[in-house]
C-alpha positions, 0 to 999 in steps of 0.5 A: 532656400537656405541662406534666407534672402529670398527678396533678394533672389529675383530683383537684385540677383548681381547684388545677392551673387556678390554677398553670397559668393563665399556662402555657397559651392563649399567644398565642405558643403554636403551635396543634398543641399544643392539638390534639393534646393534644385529638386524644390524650384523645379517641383515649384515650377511643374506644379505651376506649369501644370496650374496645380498652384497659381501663377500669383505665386511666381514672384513668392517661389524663393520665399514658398521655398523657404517657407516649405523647408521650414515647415517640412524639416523645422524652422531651426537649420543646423548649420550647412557643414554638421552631421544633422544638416544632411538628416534635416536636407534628407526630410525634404528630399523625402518629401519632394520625392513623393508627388502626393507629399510635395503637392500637399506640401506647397499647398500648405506653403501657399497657405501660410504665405496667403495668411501672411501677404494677405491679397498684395500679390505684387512683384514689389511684395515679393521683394520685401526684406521684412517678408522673411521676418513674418514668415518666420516668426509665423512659423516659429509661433505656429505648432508643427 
């Protein structure tokens, strides 16, 4: 949700853990971080269980994450250890926290990644290093 490799996530998750075994579990890292990005897959997940999104978007959930935080709290991410990274983790959890605003909030996630993957649903899509980039530059270019 925060370091940008969502292609990375499913697929090549031996891979990720090594390239991101100094990234994560800092000491210096605020704790809300790793809460809401929990709080924000297991949202992902009910509301897949549940059939209020597809199950289309199952291989998508680490990008939706991704997509969802920037446009809940803003594409430019302070970074994990200053003051403003808590405030800007504290928009999502506000978020996540209120049924009606999260559900409206991955709608909109699924919107935007329908505009970006277009009808290619595949597992293979999902794992797609220059998604991310689209995503991105979708969201940077879009008013919020």
């Amino acid at each position: 949700m925060f370091l940008g490799l969502p292609h990375q996530a499913s697929r090549y998750y031996g891979t990720l853990l090594k390239s991101i075994a100094n990234k994560i579990f800092i000491p210096a890292h605020p704790p809300i971080a790793y809460y809401v990005s929990a709080l924000a897959l297991y949202r992902f997940e009910y509301y897949v269980r549940r059939r209020f999104i597809d199950t289309k978007y199952r291989p998508f959930k680490y990008h939706l994450l991704g997509i969802l935080r920037m446009q809940v709290a803003g594409v430019e991410m302070p970074v994990m250890m200053a003051n403003k990274f808590e405030k800007y983790c504290q928009q999502l959890k506000d978020i996540l926290n209120d049924e009606d605003k999260c559900l409206e909030a991955f709608e909109k996630a699924t919107a935007t990644l329908d505009t970006i993957i277009g009808t290619d649903y595949s597992r293979d899509r999902a794992k797609d290093v220059s998604l991310m980039a689209s995503e991105e530059s979708l969201l940077t270019s879009k008013p919020k």
